[in-house]
N, C-alpha and C positions, 0 to 999 in steps of 0.2 A: 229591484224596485225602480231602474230607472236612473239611481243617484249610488250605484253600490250599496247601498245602507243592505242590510238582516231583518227577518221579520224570523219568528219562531214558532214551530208548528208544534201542535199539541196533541196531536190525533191523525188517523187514517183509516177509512174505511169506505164503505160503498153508500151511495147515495139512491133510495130506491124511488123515480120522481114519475106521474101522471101526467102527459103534455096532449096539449091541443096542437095537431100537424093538419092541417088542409081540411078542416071541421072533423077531423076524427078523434076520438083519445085514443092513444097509445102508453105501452108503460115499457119505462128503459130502468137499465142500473149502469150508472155512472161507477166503475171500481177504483181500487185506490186511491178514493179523493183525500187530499192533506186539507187541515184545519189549521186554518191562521186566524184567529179572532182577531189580531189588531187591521187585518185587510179592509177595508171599507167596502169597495167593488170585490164580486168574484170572479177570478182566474179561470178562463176554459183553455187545457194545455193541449193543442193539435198534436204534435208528437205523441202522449201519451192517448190520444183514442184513435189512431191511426195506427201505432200498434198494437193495440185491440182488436185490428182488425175493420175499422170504420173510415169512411170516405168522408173527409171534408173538404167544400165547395165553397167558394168564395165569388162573389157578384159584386155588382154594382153595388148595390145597398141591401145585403143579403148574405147570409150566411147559411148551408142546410150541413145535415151530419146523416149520411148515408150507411146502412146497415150491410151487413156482405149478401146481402138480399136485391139492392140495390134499393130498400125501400128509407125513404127519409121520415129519421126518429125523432128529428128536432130540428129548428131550424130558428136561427134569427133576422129579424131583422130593423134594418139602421132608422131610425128616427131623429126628426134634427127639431 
């Protein structure tokens, strides 16, 4: 977390989400996602969709997550 501290996970499983990419909907599954209810913000873990198999991209102010398609499944980006 930042400070060593522990947070404790209560669950694992896939997450099945509808996203808006470049005016299109798209539908992904996010797998073995961990549940940590005391988290406030949620954790996106690049190592673990990377070995799934998924390209992640990093910009200026912009993040995308690329499918082995080459097609982009989600993507964020920075707001200040």
């Amino acid at each position: 977390m930042g400070d060593n501290s522990t947070q404790e996970a209560i669950g694992k499983g896939k997450i099945k989400m509808r996203l808006l990419v470049g005016g299109n909907t798209i539908f992904a599954t996010l797998n073995d996602v961990i549940y940590v209810p005391s988290l406030v913000k949620d954790l996106y873990y690049v190592n673990k969709a990377t070995s799934q198999g998924y390209n992640v991209e990093f910009g200026d102010d912009n993040c995308k997550v690329r499918n082995n398609h080459k097609r982009v499944v989600t993507q964020g980006i920075q707001k200040n």
